[in-house]
DOBA-696162 format. One line per 3 residues: for each residue x, y, z of N, C-alpha, C. Coordinates in Angstrom, 2 decimals. Layout:
X Y Z X Y Z X Y Z  ...
This chain:
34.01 12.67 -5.89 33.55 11.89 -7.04 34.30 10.56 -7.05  33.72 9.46 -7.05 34.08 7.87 -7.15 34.95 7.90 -8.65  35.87 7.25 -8.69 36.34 6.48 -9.98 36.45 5.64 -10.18
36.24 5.45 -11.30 35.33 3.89 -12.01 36.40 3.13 -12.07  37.84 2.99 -12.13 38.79 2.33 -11.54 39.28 1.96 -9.52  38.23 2.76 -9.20 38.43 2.52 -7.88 37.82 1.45 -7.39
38.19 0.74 -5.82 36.50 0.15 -5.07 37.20 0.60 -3.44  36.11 0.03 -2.58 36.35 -0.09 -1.34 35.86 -1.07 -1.40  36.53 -1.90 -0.28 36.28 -3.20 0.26 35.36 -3.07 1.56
33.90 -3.99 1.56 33.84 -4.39 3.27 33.79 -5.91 3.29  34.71 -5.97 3.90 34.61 -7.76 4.54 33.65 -7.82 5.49  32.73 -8.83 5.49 31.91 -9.08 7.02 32.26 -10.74 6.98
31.07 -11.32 7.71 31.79 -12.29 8.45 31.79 -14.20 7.33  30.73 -13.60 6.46 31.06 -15.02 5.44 30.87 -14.27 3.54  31.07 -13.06 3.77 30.68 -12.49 2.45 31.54 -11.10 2.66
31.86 -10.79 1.11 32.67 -9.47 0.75 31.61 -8.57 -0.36  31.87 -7.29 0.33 31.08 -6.24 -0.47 32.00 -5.46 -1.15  32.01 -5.49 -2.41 32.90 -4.86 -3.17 32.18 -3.45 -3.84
32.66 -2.37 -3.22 31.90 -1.02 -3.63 32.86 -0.65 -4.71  31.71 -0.54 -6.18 33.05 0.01 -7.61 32.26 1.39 -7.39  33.49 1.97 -7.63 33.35 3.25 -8.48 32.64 3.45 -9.60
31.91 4.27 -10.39 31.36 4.45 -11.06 31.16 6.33 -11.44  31.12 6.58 -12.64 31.15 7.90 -13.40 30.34 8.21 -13.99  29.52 8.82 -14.28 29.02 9.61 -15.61 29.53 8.68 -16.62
28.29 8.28 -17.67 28.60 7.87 -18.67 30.06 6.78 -19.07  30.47 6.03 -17.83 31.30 5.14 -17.60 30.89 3.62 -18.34  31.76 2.96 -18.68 30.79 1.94 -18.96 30.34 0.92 -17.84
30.62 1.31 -16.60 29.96 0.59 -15.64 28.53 1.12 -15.35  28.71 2.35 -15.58 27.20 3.16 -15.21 26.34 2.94 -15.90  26.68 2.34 -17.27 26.32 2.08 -19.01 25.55 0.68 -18.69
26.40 -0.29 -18.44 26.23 -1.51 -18.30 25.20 -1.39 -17.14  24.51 -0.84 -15.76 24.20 -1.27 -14.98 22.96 0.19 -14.90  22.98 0.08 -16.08 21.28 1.38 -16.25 21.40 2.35 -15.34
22.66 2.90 -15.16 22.46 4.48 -14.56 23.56 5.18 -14.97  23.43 5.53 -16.37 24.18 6.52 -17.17 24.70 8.01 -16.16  23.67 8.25 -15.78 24.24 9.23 -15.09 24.56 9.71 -13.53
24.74 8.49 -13.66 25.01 8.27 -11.83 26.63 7.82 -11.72  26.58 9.26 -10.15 28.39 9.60 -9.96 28.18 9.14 -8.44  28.91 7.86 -8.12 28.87 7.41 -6.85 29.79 5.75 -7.05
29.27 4.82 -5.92 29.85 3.69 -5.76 28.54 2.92 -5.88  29.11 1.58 -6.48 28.06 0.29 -6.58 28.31 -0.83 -5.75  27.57 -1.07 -5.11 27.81 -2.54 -4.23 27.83 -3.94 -4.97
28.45 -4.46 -5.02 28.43 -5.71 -5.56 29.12 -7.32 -4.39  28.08 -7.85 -4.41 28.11 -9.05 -3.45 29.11 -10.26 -4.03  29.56 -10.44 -3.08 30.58 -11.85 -3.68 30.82 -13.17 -1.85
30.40 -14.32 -2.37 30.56 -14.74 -0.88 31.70 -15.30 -1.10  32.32 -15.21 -0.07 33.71 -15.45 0.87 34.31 -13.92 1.17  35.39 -14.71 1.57 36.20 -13.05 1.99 37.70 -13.36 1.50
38.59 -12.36 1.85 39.76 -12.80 1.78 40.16 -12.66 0.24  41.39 -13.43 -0.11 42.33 -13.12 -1.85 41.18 -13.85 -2.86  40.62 -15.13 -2.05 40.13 -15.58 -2.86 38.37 -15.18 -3.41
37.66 -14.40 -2.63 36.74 -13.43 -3.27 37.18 -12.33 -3.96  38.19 -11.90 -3.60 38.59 -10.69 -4.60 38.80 -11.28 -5.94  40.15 -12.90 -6.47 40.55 -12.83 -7.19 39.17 -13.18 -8.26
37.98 -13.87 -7.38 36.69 -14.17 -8.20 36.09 -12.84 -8.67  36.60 -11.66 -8.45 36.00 -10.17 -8.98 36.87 -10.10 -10.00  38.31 -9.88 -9.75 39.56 -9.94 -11.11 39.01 -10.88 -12.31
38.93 -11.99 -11.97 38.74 -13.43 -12.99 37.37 -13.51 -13.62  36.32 -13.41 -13.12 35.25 -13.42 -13.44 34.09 -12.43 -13.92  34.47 -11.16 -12.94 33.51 -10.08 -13.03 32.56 -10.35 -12.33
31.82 -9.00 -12.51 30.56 -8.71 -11.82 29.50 -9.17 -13.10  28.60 -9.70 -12.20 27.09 -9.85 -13.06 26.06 -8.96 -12.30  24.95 -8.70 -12.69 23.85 -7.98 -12.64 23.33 -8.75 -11.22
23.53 -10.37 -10.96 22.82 -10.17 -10.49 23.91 -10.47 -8.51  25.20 -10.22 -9.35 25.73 -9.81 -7.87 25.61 -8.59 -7.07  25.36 -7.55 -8.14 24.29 -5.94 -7.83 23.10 -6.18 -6.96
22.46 -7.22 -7.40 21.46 -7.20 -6.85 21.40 -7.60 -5.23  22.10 -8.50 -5.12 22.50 -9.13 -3.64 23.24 -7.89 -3.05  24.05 -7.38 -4.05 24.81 -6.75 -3.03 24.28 -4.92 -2.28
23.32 -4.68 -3.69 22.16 -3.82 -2.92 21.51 -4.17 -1.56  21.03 -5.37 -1.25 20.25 -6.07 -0.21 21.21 -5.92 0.85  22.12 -6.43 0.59 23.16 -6.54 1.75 23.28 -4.83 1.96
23.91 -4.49 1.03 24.68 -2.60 1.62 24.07 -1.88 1.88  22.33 -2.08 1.78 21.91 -1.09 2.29 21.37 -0.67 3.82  22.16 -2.41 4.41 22.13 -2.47 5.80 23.10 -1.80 6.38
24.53 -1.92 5.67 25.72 -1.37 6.09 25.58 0.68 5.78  24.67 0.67 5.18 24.24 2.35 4.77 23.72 2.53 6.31  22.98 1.77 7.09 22.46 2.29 8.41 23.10 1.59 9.27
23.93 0.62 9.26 24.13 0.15 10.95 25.62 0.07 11.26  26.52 0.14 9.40 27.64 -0.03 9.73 28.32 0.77 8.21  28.13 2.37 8.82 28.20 3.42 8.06 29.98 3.29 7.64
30.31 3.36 5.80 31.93 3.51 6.15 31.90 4.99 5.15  32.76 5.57 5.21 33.56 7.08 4.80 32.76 6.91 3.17  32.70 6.44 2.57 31.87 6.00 0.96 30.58 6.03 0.99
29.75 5.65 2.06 28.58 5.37 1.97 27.78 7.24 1.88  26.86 7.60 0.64 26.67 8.69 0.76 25.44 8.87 0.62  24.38 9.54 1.50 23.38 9.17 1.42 22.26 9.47 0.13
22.84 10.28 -0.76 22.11 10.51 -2.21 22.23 9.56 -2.56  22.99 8.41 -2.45 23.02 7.50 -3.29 21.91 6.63 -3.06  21.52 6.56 -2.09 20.19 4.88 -1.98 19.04 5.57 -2.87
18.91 6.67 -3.02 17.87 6.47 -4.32 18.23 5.75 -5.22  19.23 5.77 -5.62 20.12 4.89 -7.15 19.82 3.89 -7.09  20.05 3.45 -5.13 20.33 1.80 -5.36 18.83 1.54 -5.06
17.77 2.03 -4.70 16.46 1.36 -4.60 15.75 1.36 -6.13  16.07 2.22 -6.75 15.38 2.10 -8.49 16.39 1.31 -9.01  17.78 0.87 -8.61 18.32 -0.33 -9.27 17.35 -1.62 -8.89
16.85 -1.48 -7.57 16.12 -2.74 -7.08 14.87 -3.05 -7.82  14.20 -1.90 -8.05 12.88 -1.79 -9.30 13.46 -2.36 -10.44  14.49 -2.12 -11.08 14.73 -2.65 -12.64 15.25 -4.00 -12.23
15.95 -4.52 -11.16 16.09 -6.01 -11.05 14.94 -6.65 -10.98  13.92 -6.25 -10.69 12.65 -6.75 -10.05 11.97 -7.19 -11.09  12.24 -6.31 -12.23 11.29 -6.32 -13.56 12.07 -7.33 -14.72
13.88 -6.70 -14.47 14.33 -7.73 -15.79 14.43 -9.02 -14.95  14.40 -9.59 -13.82 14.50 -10.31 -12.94 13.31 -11.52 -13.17  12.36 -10.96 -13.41 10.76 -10.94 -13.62 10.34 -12.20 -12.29
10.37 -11.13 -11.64 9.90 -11.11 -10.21 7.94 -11.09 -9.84  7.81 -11.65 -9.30 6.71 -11.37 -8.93 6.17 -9.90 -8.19  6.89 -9.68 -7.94 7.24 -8.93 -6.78 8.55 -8.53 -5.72
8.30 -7.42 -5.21 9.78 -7.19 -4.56 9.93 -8.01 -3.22  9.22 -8.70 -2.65 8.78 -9.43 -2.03 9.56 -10.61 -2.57  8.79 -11.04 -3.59 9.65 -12.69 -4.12 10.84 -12.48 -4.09
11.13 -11.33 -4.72 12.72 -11.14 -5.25 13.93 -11.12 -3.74  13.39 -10.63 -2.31 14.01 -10.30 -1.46 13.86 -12.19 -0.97  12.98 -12.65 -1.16 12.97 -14.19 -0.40 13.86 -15.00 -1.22
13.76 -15.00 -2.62 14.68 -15.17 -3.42 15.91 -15.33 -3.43  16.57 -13.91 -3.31 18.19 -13.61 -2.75 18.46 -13.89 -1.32  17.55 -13.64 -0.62 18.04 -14.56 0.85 18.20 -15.77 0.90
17.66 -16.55 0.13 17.59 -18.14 -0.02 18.87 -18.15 -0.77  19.37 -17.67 -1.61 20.34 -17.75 -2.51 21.47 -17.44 -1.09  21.34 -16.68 -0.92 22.82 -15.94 0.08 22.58 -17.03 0.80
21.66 -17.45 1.28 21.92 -18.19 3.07 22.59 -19.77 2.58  22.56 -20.07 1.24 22.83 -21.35 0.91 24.36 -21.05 0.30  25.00 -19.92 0.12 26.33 -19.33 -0.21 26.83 -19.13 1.03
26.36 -18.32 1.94 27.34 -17.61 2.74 26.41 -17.98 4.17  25.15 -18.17 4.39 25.04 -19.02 5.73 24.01 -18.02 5.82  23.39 -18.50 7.68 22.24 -17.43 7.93 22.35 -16.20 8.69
23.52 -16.25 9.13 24.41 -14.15 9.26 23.93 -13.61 8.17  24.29 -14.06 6.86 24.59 -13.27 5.95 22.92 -13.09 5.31  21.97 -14.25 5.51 20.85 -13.68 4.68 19.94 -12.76 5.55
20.59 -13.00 6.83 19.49 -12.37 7.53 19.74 -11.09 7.72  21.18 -10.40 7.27 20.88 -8.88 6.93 20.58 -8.90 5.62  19.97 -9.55 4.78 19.16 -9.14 3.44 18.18 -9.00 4.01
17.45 -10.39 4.55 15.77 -10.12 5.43 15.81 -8.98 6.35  17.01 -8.59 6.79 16.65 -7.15 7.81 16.15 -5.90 7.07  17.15 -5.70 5.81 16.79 -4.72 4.76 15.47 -4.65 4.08
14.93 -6.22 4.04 13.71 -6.41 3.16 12.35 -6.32 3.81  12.25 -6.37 5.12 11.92 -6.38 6.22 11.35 -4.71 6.55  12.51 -4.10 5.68 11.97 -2.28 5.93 11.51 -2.09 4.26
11.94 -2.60 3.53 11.50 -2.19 2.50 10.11 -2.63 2.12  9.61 -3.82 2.31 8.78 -4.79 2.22 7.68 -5.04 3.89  7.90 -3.47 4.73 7.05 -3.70 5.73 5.95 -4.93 6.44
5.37 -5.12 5.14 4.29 -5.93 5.36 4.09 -7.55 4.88  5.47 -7.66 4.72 5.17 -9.26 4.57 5.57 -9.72 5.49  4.83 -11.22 5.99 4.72 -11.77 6.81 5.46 -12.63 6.27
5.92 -13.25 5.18 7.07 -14.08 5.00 8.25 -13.94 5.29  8.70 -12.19 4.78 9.98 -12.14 5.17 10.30 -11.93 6.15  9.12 -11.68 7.34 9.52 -11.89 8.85 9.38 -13.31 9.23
8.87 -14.05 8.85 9.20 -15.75 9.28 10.40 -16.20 8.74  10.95 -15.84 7.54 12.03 -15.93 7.52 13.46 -15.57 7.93  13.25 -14.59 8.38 14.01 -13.67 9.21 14.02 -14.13 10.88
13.29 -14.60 11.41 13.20 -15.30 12.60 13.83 -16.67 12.66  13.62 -17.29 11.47 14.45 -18.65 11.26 16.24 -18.25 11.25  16.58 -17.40 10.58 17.65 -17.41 10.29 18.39 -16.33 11.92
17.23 -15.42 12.04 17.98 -15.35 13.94 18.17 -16.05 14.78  17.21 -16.91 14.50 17.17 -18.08 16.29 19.38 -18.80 15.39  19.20 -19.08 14.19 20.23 -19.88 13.90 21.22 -18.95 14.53
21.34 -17.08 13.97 22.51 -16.59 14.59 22.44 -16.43 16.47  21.39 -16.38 16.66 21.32 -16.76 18.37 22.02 -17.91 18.87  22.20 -18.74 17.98 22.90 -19.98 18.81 24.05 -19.87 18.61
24.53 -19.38 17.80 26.17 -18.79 17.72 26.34 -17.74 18.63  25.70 -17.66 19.40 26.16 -15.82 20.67 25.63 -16.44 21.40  26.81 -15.46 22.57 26.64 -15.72 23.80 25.51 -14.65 24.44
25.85 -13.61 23.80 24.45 -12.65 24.37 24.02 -12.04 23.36  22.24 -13.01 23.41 21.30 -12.63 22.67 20.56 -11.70 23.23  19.92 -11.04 23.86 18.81 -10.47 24.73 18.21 -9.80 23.27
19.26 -8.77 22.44 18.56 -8.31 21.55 17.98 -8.57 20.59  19.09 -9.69 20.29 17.74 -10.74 18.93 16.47 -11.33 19.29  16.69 -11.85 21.00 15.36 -12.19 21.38 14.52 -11.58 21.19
14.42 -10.38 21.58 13.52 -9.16 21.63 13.16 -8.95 20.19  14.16 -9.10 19.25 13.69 -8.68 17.65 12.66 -9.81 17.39  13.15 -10.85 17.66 12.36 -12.40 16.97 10.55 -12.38 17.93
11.18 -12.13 19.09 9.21 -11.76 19.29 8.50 -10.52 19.11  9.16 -8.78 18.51 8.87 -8.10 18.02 7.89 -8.46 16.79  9.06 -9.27 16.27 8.29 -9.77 14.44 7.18 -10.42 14.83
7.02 -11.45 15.37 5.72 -12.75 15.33 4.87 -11.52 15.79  4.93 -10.69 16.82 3.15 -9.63 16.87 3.56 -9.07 15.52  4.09 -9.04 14.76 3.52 -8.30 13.39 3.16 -9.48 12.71
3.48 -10.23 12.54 3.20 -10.95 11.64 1.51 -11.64 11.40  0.91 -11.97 10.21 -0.16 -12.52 9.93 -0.23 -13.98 9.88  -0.51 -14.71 10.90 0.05 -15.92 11.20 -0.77 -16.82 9.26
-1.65 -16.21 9.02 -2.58 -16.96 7.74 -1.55 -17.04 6.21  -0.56 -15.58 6.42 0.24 -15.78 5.62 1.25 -16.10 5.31  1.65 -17.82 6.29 2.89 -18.45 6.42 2.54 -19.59 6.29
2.96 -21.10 5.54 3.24 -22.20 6.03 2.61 -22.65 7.11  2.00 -23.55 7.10 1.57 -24.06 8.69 2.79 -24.53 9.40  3.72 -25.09 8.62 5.13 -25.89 9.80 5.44 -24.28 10.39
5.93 -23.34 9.22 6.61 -22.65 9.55 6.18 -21.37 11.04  4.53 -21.36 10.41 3.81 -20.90 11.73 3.99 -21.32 13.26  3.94 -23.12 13.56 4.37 -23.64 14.55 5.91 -23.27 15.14
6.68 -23.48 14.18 7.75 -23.23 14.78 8.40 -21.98 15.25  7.97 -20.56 14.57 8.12 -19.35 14.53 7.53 -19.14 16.08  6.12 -19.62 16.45 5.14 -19.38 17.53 5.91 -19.84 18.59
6.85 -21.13 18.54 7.49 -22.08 19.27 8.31 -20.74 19.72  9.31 -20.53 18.56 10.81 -19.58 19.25 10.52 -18.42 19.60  9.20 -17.63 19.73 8.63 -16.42 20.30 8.76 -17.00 21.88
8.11 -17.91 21.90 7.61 -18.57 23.77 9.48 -18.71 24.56  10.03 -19.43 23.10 11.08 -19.90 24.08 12.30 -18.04 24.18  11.76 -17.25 23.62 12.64 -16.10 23.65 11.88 -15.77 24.60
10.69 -15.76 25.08 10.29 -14.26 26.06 10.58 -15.41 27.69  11.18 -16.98 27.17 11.34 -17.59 28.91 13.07 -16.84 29.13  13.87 -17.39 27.56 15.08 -16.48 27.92 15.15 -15.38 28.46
14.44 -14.63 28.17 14.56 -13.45 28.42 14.12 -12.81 30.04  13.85 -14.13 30.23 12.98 -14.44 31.86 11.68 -13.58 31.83  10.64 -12.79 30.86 9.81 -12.30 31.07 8.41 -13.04 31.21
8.13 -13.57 32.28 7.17 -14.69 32.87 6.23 -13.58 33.31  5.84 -12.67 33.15 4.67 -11.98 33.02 3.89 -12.57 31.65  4.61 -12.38 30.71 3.95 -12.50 29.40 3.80 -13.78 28.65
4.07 -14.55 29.77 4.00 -15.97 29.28 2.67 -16.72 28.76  1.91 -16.68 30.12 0.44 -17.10 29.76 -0.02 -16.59 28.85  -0.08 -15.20 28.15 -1.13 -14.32 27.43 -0.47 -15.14 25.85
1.16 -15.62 26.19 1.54 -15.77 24.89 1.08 -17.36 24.66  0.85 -18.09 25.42 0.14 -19.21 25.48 -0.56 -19.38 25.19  -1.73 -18.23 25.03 -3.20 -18.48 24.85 -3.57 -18.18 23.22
-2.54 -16.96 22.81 -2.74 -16.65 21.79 -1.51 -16.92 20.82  -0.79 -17.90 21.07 0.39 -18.27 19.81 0.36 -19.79 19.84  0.64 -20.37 21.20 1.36 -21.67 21.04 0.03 -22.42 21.14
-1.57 -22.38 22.32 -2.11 -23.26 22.03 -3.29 -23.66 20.74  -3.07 -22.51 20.24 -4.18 -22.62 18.58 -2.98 -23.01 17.93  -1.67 -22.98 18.01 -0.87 -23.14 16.79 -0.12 -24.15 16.77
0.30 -24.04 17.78 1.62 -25.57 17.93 0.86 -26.66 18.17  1.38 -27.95 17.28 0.13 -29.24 17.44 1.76 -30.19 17.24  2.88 -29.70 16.70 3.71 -31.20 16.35 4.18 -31.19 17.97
4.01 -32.29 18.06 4.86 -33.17 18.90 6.00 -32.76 19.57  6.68 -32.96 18.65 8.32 -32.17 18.90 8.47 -31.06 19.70  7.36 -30.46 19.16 7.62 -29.00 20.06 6.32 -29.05 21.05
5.31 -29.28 21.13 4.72 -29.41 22.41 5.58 -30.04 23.47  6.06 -31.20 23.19 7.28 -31.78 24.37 8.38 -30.53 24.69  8.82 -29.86 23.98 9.83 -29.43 24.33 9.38 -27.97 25.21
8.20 -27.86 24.65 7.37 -26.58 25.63 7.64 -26.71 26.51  6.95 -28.04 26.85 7.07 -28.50 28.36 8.08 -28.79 28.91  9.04 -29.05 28.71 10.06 -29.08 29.27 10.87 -27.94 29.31
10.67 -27.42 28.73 11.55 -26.13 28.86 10.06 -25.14 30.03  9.24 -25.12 29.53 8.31 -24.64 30.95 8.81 -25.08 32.59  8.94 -26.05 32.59 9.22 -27.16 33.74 10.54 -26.55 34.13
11.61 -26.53 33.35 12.56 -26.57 33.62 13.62 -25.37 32.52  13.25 -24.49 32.49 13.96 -23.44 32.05 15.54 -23.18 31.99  16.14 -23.22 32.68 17.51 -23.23 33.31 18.25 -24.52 32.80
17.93 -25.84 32.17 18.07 -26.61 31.92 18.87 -26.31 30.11  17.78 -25.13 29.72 18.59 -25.55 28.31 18.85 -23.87 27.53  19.43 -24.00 26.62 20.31 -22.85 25.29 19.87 -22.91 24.39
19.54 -21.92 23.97 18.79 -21.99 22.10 18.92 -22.64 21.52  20.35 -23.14 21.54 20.45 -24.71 20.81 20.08 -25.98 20.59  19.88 -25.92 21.98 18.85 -27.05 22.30 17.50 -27.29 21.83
16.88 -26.02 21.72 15.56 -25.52 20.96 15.66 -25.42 19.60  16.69 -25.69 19.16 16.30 -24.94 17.74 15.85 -26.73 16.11  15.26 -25.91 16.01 14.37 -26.81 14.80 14.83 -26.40 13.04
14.91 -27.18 12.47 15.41 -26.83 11.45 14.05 -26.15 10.21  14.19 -25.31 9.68 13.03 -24.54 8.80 12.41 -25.43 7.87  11.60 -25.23 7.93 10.78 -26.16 6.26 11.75 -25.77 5.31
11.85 -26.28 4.45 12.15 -26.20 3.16 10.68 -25.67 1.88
């Protein structure tokens, strides 16, 4: 059983997850609509280090650092399991996500996940929103936004690593799911763009043409990136994700 004077800490790499304790009829359980829920609460705070903690001491938690910090922990519930994480608990935290959604007054769980990623990625960078979009991504199967968004913010953590192979593979996984009608036209071009330039990284030149026919030449029309097609077609070996990478619509 958690106590409501307790937490565990996870530091990751631009944000701290502060897991409270919580009791039966506690007034944290009180305050955060689950009277009768005996477990730990995630609560999001960006930075790391004395000085995110002392912003938990000084300030407190708000409702809607719960909310971020649901998004975030429920990635660390599957990919980066610690001794606290218990699995009765994500029912708690997904009907916490329903009542944020509503006092939130959300359109949808959808808005609400594009929402807090936009919020995190402008706090803590695009590491950090893009395990919200990873989480939202399973919760929210079928939007095609939060996989264009989620591709923007990989190609960014791709250029920080030295070995991508697997994000490549994720970022052109998403674009075949995705509904190219329900994105942005910039954002369509450019998404279509970093599919082509992941499957040359990846050296898979089987699948090049087919992806030609059906992503980049109905879709890509700016400039910018038709040139850079070509040159990176031409000359592959020449350049690093970095070199490729385009900054997202706004």
């Amino acid at each position: 059983m958690a106590n409501e004077d307790f937490f565990y800490i996870s530091e990751n790499e631009n944000c701290t997850i502060v897991w409270q304790g919580c009791v039966k009829n506690s007034s944290c359980a009180k305050r955060f609509y689950v009277p009768n829920y005996e477990g730990v609460l995630p609560f999001f705070i960006s930075g790391v280090g004395d000085e995110a903690l002392d912003y938990a001491k000084t300030v407190g938690f708000k409702e809607v650092d719960l909310m971020k910090g649901i998004l975030y922990g429920l990635y660390e519930f599957d990919h980066q399991t610690k001794p606290w994480h218990q699995e009765k608990d994500r029912e708690t935290l997904l009907y916490l996500l329903d009542i944020f959604e509503k006092g939130f007054k959300y359109k949808n769980q959808e808005a609400m996940i594009l929402n807090v990623s936009a919020n995190v990625r402008k706090e803590s960078g695009n590491a950090t929103s893009r395990i919200v979009l990873e989480v939202g991504n399973i919760l929210v199967p079928q939007s095609s936004k939060i996989k264009s968004d989620l591709i923007f913010d990989l190609w960014e953590v791709i250029c920080k690593k030295e070995e991508s192979n697997k994000l490549f593979k994720e970022v052109i996984n998403l674009i075949y799911q995705i509904d190219l009608l329900e994105i942005n036209s910039m954002a369509k071009e450019i998404i279509c763009f970093y599919g082509l330039c992941a499957l040359v990284f990846l050296r898979q030149l089987g699948s090049i043409d087919s992806y030609l026919q059906k992503y980049i030449y109905p879709n890509v029309k700016m400039k910018e990136l038709t040139d850079a097609i070509d040159a990176l077609l031409r000359t592959p070996n020449n350049f690093i994700p970095e070199d490729l990478r385009v900054a997202a619509p706004q």
